[in-house]
N, C-alpha and C positions, 0 to 999 in steps of 0.2 A: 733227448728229443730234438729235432730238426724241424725247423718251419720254411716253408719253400713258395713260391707264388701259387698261387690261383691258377695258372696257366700250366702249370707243372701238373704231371703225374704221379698220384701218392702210390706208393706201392701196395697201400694195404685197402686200396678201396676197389667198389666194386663197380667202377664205371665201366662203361663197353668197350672193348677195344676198337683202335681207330677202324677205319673204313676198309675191308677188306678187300674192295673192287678196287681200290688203286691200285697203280701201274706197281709189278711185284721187286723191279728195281730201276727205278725211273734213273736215267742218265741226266748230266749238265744239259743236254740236248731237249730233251725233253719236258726237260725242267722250263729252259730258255722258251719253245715254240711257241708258248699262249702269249708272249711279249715281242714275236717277230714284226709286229705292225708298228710297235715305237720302236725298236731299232732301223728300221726301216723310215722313219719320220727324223731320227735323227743324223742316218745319212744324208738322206736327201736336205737336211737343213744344210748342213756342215760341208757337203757338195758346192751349193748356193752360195753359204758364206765365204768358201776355199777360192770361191772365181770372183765372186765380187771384190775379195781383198785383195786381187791384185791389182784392180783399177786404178787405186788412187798412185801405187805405184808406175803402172803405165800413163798415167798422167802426167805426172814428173818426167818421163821419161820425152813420152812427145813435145810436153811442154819447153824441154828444156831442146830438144831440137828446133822447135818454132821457134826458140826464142836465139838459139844459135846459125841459124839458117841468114845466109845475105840478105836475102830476098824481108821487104820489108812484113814488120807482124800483122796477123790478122788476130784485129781483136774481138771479133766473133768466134773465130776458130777458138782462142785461148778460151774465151770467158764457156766456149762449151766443153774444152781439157776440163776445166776446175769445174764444174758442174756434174761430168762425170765421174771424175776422181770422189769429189766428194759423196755423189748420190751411190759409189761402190761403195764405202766406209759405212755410209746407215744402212747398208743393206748387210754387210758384215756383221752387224753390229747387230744390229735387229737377229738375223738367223743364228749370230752366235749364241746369244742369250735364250733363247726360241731349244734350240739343240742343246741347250746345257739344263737347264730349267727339266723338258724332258727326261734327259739321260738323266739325270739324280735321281728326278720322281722315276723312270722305270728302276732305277738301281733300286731304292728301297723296296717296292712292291717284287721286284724281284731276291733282295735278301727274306723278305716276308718270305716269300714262298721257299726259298734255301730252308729257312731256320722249321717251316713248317712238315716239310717232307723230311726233317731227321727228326723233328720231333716223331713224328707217325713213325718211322722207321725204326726209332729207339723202340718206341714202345712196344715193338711186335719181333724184336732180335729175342734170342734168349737171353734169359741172365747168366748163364754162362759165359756171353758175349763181354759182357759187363767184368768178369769177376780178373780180364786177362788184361785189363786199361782200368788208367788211372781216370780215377775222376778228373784230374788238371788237363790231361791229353784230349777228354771227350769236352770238357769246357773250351777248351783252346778249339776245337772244331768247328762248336756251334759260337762259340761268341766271335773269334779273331779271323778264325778262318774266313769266316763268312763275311766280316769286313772285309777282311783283303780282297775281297771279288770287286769293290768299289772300284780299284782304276779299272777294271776290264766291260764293267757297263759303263760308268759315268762317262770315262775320259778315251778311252783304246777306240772306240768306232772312231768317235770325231779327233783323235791324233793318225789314227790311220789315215781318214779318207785327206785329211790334210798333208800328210807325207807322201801320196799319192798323187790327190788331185794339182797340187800347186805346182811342183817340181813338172809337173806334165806338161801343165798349161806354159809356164814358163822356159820349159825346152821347145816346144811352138814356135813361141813367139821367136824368140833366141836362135834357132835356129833360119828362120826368114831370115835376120839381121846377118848372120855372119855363123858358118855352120863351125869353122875352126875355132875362133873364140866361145863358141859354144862348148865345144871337147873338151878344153882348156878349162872350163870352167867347173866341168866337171867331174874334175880332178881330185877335189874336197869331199866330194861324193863319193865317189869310187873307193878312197883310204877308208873311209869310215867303214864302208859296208864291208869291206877285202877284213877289218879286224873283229867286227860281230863273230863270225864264224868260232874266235879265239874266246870269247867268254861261252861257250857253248860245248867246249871240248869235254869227254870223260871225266875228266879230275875235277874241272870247275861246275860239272853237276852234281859231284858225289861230295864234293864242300859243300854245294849248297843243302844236297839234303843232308848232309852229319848239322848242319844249322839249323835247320827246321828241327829234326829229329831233338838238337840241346834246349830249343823253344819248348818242346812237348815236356821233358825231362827238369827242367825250371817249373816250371810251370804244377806238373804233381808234382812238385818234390814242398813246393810253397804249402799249398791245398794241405798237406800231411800234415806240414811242420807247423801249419795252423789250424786245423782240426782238433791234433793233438798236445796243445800248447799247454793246457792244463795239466796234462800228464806230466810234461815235462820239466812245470814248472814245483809240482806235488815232490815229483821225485831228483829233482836237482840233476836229471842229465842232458842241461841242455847241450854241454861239449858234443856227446851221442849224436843228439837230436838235431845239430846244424852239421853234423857231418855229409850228411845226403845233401843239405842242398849246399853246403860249397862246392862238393866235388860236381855238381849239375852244373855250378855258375864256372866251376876251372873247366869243366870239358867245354862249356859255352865258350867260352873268351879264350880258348885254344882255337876250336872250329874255326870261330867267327876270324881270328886272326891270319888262320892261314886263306881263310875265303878272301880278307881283304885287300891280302900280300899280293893273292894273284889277281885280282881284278884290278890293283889300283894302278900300274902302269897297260894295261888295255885301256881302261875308264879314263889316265889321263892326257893319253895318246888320240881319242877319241874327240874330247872337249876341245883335243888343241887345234884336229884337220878341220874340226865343223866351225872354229871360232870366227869372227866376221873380221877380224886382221889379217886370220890363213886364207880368208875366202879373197878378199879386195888382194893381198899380196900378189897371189894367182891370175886375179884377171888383169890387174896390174903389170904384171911380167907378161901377161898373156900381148897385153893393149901396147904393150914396148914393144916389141918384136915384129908385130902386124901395121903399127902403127906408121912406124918413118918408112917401111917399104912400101907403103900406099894401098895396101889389101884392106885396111880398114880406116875408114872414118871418122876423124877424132871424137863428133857427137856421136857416133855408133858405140863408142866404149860406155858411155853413159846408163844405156840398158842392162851391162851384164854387171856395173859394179851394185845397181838395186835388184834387179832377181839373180844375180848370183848367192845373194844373202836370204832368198827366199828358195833357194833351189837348197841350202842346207838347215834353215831356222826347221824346217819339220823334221827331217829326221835329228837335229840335235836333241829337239821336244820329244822324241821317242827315245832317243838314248837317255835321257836324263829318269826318263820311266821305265828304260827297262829292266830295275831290278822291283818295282812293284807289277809290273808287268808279270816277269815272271813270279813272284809270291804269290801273285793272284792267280797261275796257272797250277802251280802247286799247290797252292787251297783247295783250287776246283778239283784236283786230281785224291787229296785227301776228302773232301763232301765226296765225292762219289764213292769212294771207298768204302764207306761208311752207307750209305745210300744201297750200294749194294750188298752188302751183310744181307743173310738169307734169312730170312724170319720165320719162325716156327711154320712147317704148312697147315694151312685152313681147310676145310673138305670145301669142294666143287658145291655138291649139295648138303650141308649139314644135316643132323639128325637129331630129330627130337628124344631125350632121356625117358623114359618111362617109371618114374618114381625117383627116389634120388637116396637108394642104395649104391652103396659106395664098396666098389671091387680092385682088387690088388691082387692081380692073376701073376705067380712068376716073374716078381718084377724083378731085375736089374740093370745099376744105374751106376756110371762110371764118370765123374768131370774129365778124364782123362782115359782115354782106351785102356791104357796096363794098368789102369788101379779102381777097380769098383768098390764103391762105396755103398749101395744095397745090393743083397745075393739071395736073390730067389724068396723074395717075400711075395706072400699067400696071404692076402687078409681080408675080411668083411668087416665094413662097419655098415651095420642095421640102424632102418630109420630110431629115431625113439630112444635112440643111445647117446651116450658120451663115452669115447675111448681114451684112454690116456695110455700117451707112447712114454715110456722112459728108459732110459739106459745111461752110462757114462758118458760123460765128454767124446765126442767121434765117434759117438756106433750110427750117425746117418739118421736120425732124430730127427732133425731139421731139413734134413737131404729129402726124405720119408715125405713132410708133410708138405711139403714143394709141391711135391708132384700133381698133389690136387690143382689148383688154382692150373697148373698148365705153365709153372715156369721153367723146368724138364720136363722133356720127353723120355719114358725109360727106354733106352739101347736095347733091352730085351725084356716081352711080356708086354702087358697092358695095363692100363688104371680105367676103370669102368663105373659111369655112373648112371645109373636109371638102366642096366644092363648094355649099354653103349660107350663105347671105346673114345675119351675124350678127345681123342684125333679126330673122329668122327662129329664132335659138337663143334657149332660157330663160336666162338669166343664172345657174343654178345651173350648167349642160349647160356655159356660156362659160368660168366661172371654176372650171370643173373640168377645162377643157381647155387654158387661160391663163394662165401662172404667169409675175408681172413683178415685175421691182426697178428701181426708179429711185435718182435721184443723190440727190434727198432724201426718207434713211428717216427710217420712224417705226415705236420700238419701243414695244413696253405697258410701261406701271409693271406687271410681272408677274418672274415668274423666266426666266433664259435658256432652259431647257427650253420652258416655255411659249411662248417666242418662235418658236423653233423651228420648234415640233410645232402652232402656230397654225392650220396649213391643213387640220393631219391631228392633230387634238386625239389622237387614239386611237394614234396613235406609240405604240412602245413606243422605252426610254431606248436600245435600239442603233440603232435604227435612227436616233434623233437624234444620237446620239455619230458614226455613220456620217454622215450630213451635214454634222455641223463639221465632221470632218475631211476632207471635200471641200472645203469652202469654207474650209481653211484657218487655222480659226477655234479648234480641239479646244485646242490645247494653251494660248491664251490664256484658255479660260474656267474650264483646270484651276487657274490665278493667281488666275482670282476667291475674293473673300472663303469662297462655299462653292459652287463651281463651277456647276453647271448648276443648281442650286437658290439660286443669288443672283439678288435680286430686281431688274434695272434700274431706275437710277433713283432709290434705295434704298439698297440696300447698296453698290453700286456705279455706274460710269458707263462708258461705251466710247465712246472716239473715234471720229470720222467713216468711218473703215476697218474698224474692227473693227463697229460696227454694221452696215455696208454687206455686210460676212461675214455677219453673222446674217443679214441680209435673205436672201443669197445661198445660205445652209443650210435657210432655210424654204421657199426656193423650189424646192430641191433637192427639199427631203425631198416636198413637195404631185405630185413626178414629174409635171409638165404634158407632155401633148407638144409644147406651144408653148411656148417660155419669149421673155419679152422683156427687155432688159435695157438701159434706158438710161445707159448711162455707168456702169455699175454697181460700176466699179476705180478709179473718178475718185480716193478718198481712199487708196489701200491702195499699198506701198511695191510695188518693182519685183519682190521674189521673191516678198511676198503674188499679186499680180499674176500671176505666171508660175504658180506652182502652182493658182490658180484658171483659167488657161487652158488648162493640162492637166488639170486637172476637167472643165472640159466640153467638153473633145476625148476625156478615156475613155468619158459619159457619152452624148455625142451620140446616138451610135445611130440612131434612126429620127428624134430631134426634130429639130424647124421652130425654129432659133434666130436671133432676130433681134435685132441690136445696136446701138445707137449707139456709135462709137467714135470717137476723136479721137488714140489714141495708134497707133504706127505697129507696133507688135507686134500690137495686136490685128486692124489692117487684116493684117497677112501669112498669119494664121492661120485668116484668113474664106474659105470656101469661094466666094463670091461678095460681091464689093462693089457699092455703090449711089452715085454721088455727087450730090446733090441741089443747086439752086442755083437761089434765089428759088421754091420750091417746085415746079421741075419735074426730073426724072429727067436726066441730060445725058449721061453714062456710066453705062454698068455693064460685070460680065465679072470673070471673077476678077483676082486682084492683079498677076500674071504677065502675061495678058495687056492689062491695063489700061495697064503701067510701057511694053511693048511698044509699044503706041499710040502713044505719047507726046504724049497728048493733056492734058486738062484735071487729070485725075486723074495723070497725072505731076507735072503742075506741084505740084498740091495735095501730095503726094506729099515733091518737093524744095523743097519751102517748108517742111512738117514738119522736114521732118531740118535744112532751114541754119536755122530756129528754134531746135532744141534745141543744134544747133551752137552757136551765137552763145551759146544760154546760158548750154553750160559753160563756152565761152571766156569769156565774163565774167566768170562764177565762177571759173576759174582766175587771169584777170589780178588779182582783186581779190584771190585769197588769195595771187598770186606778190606785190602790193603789202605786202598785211600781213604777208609775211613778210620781207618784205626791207629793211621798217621795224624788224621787230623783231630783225633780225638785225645791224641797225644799233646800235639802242641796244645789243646785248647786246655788239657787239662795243666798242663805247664806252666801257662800265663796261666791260668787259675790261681795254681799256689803261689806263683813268686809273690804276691803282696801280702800272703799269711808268713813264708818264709822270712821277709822281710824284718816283718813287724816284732816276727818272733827273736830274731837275732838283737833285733832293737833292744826289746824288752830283755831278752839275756845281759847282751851287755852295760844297762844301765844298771841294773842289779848288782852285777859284778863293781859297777864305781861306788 
């Protein structure tokens, strides 16, 4: 049993599927446009901030000519230098904060709606989609991926508009002063941008994605190796069992090595033309040579050795981001990938079922084109009934009772209920009229109430206390820490049976007229069992019940049975007349029973062993004190 949040979708419940009017593969784009008016608020702040922040250095810069100049100072002029300088700095200051404040708050409201549109999107792929990725790959999407968008809202507008606007403003100005020590200055510029292109080449994107790719492959390899650690730990192979993920973490720390080989002399060649010793060296060599042959001014050097360090401090600040930069690009390019996965189609106009007999016209159903796994099944299940499908392990069983709920589509044929082609029902219409529990449940980290009452939030507390106590479940949850108001997961936990009752009480209470229920008693004891098969033989009524079963109580008590075998139908007919036949389903039938036979004789000879061991030793220490006694009394006799 697995407990999951409240916000998560259980698979075995019968809520609506999400909103079918939504956009059928909404883009990053798309996504972005309802938040173009704060990115827009935080340009234009960061625009503001980007020109005010140079003031204070222009300040200095005039200042320090007024104060280099023959002519004597004007200390009005100065005292309105420093007034402006300073009143740039709180306007910097004010708009950076103003722009940063925003960009957060839009970044979260926009991961909200990232992490909202895969939910919706998950929910409406097939699970087939599901069966070809790993759980850690799809967590890695919605959880990491979806962080990594953080620099591309929070911080990529306002480092752009700042690698833009400042260098702008500052070649202006800089070029009024002297347009050759201007070129000169821009020299540091130039290198950086001339070696971008070199982290961008072929090979340094096909590292980085074999690195992403070792991220997804860590990541399910953990997920398994923790899922399954009990196994591992039952059957002492953990050697086996950490093999997958070393070989994730060796192919990681290979990738990740050769990524770093090639980037670190780009990345340290970068840091060194942008650094503010390579920048002053430059204008420095620039101000020697202009300088004694009188083309420049000695206070005119003054201005390029403060914005020359501002003509590079933004783009250093983007190089220093551009490998979350890029992550974030390739997150975005993974969400959409995802986002765009095709989802089962919905009809334009749904159609309403007309009863809720259940058809299986020629069905065949293939996970993979060259290998189908049902062939041509023909079946009815009438209101008023209970069918039980059974066969071996892989005769498509499970594959079979999919198909209702709508988690395949069959490749070939149709599945009809109420005489309409479930292609043709809206999926709210489907799972208002299909209420299923499989062998593995999933309950919310919520209260048992709310587990419940899932389908039919609006329950009132009897009618859900009426459902446990169908399924058996009432008087176990009155044991809970604070019964129907303990939170799974939390305050408590329910083993595999008793979760499998909740499952069976929420599906109770949702009153489908269909219910399906694979294996649904697998963990629950034999009177559990018995009192949930007279539940839904009081319950039956008009419902279309259809079962997977494997135990031989529940074949006896199916109005009709199905037995399946390499995915085509071989028998059916009720139980009675199936044994009659004594065909295939008989055999299957006397292989159940001399199975469970053999079992308990097993079970019997091993407890007739241990007990006949231990009635050994007990009778052993029995006699040793008459043995004892007796040798005593021998040997005194004998003196």
């Amino acid at each position: 049993m697995t407990t999951i949040d409240l916000a998560e979708a259980s698979n075995q419940t019968t809520t609506p599927a999400p909103d079918v009017d939504s956009p059928a593969e909404p883009s990053a784009a798309k996504l972005l446009r309802p938040f173009a008016g704060g990115f827009a608020a935080v340009v234009v702040l960061q625009i503001i901030g980007a020109v005010a922040g140079l003031a204070p250095l222009l300040a200095v810069v005039e200042l320090g000519r007024t104060l280099l100049s023959p002519n004597p100072v004007d200390h009005d002029h100065v005292r309105m230098i420093v007034l402006a300088g300073a009143g740039g700095m709180f306007v910097r200051l004010l708009c950076t904060a103003a722009s940063s404040g925003i960009g957060h708050r839009l970044d979260g409201r926009v991961q909200l709606a990232f992490r909202r549109h895969l939910a919706a999107r998950l929910g409406r792929v097939p699970i087939g989609w599901f069966s070809r990725r790993g759980s850690g790959e799809l967590a890695k999407i919605v959880g990491k991926d979806v962080d990594a968008v953080h620099p591309l809202i929070a911080h990529t507008p306002g480092e752009l508009v700042a690698a833009f606007v400042v260098p702008l403003v500052s070649l202006i100005y800089l070029f009024t002063v002297d347009w050759r020590l201007t070129l000169i200055t821009l020299i540091p510029v130039v290198l950086a941008v001339a070696l971008v292109p070199l982290m961008m080449t072929p090979t340094r994107l096909r590292e980085q994605k074999h690195f992403d790719a070792g991220m997804g492959r860590i990541a399910s390899a953990t997920v398994e190796f923790v899922q399954g650690i009990s196994v591992v730990k039952a059957f002492g192979s953990g050697e086996r069992a950490h093999r997958r993920f070393r070989t994730a973490t060796d192919d990681f720390a290979d990738s990740f090595l050769r990524m770093v080989h090639g980037l670190a002399g780009i990345g340290a060649a970068m840091q060194v033309v942008l650094s503010p010793p390579f920048v002053l060296l430059v204008v420095l060599l620039g101000g020697a040579v202009l300088i004694p042959s009188g083309s420049l001014a000695p206070a005119d050097l003054l201005p390029f050795l403060l914005l020359g360090l501002g003509l590079t401090a933004p783009v250093a600040a983007l190089g220093h981001g551009f490998d979350d930069l890029q992550a974030a690009q390739r997150a975005v390019g993974r969400i959409r990938d995802v986002l765009a996965v095709p989802s089962l189609p919905e009809p334009a106009r749904p159609t309403a079922p007309r009863g809720h007999r259940v058809e299986l016209r020629d069905v065949r159903f293939g996970y993979e084109a060259e290998h189908e796994v049902l062939r041509g099944i023909d079946l009815v299940l009438e209101p008023g009934t209970v069918t039980a499908i059974v066969g071996p392990s892989g005769s498509g069983k499970s594959t079979l009772v999919q198909l209702l709920p709508r988690f395949y589509d069959p490749t070939h044929g149709s599945v009809r209920l109420g005489g309409v082609d479930l292609r043709a029902l809206g999926s709210r219409e489907l799972y208002r009229t299909v209420s299923f529990v499989f062998q593995d449940v999933r309950l919310l980290r919520a209260s048992v109430a709310d587990n419940i009452a899932l389908a039919v939030p609006q329950a009132d507390r009897d009618a859900v206390v009426r459902a446990a106590r169908l399924a058996n479940i009432h008087d176990r949850i009155l044991e809970l820490p604070r019964g129907y108001e303990t939170v799974i997961g939390a305050d408590a936990g329910l083993s595999g049976g008793e979760a499998q009752r909740i499952a069976l009480a929420r599906a109770l209470l949702a009153d489908a007229p269909v219910l399906v229920l694979d294996e649904a008693t697998a963990f629950a004891d034999p009177q559990t069992e018995q009192a949930v098969r007279r539940a839904l033989t009081t319950l039956k009524g008009d419902r279309t019940i259809l079962v997977i079963a494997h135990r031989l109580e529940t074949i006896a008590d199916a109005d009709a049975v199905v037995l399946l075998e390499n995915g085509s139908i071989v028998e059916r007919g009720s139980p009675v007349e199936l044994l009659a036949r004594d065909g295939k389903f008989a055999d299957f039938w006397r292989s159940q029973r001399s199975a469970r036979t053999d079992d308990i004789e097993t079970l019997g000879g091993v407890l007739r062993r241990e007990l006949g061991a231990w009635g050994g030793r007990r009778n052993a220490t029995t006699r040793r004190p008459a043995d004892v006694a007796d040798r005593t009394s021998r040997g005194g006799e004998s003196r």
